[in-house]
C-alpha positions, -999 to +999 in steps of 0.1 A: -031-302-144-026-271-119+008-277-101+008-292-067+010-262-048-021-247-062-039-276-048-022-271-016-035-234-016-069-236-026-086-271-014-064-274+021-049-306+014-017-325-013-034-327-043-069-335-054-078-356-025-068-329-002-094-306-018-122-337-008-104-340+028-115-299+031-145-297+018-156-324+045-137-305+075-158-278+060-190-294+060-181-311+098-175-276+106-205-264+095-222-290+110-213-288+143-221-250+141-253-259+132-261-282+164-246-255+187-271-228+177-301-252+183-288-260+219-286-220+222-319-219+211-335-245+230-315-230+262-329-196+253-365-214+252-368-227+285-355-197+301-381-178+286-408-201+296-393-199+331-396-161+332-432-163+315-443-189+342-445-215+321-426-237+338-435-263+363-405-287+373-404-271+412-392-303+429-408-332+447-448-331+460-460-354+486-485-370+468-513-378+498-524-343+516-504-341+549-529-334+582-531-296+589-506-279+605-519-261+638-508-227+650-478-221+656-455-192+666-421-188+650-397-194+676-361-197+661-347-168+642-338-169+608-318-153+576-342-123+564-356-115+602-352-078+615-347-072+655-345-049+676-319-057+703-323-033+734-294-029+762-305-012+789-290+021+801-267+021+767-288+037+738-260+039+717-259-001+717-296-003+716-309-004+678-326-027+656-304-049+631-310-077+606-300-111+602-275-111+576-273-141+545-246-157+566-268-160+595-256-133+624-260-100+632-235-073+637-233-054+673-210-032+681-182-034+703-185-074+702-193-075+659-207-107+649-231-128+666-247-158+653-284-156+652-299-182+631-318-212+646-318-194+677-346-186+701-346-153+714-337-164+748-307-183+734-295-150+720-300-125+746-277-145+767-248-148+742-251-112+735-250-106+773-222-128+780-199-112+753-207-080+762-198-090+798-165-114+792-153-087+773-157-062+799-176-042+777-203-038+806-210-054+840-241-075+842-259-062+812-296-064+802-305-070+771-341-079+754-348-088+718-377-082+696-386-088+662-399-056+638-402-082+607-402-113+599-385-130+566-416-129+540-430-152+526-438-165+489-465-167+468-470-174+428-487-200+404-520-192+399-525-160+414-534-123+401-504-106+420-476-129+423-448-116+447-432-116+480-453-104+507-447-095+545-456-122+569-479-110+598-494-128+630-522-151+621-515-154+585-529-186+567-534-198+532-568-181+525-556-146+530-522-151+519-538-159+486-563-123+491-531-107+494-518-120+461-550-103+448-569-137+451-569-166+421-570-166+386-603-181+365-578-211+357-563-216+391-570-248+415-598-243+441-591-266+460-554-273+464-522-257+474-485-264+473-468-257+506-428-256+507-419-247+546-386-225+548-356-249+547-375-281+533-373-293+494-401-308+492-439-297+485-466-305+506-502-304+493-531-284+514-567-278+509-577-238+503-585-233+540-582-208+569-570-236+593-536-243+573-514-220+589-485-197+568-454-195+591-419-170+579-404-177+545-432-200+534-437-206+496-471-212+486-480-223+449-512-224+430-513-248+407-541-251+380-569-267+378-581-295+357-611-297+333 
């Protein structure tokens, strides 16, 4: 019988049952190898289906249709908007600037503002009144328009799937025409509507009266047969 020490040395344990004690550390080992590379793999999987648009957990839907939304003009400023902000009589003030992530916009002299969930109105007064408390300028004039808005979102079913610019008047049937229309398997009927700053999904028929406002995400979903 080998001595005790060449137990020791080649099973990983005192004696003969040390040997057994190894082999099932080895085999525990092995197995929890095993289950890690099939959570890899099942974690590479559904990000690939996610990439291939294969996926389709987005998040709550209102399940009735909601009434059509009317017209409406955007009147608070959000993150993604692009202004121009004009001071009167000081060109080197005047310029056009965008509202960063954080939600402001950067002047000079007087740095950051906040802009976000402001109207227009609201804005050109607090860029006045810093301009003027810090004696920057006595009674200045300042007007603000917007060169872009945010864009908005569209994807599912559609040829060209993309952010797009958001113009005056836009509404669901040529926000889809400028995704290069639908698929043969998309919904002709239906839309998924996710307003900017909501989490949930509201559902829309395929018509010109259902208004697209900035930052919009509109999904086609497919249809059934």
């Amino acid at each position: 019988m080998p001595p005790l020490g060449i137990w020791t040395l080649f099973l990983g344990g005192d004696g003969p049952q040390g040997g057994r004690v190894g082999r099932s550390t080895t085999r525990a080992t092995g197995l929890r190898a095993m289950i890690s590379r099939f959570i890899t793999l099942g974690s590479i999987l559904a990000i690939g289906l996610m990439l291939a648009g294969c996926y389709r957990d987005f998040g709550p839907v209102v399940a009735e249709p909601q009434p059509l939304p009317g017209p409406v003009t955007p009147t608070s400023i959000q993150v993604g908007d692009r202004l121009t902000i004009t001071v009167y009589g000081e060109p080197n003030l005047t310029g056009v600037y965008d509202v960063t992530p954080g939600g402001f916009i950067n002047l000079p002299l007087i740095g950051n503002v906040r802009a976000v969930d402001r109207t227009y109105l609201q804005l050109q007064r607090e860029i006045e009144d810093r301009y003027s408390r810090g004696k920057f300028l006595q009674e200045p004039k300042v007007t603000i328009a917007v060169v872009e808005y945010r864009p908005i979102y569209v994807f599912g079913e559609v040829v060209k799937p993309g952010s797009y610019p958001y113009r005056a008047g836009l509404n669901v049937l040529t926000a889809l025409t400028t995704a290069g229309g639908l698929t043969y398997r998309s919904s002709r009927e239906k839309i998924y509507l996710q307003r900017s700053g909501e989490q949930v999904w509201n559902e829309y028929p395929q018509l010109s009266s259902v208004t697209i406002m900035p930052g919009d995400l509109i999904r086609v979903p497919e249809r059934f047969y």
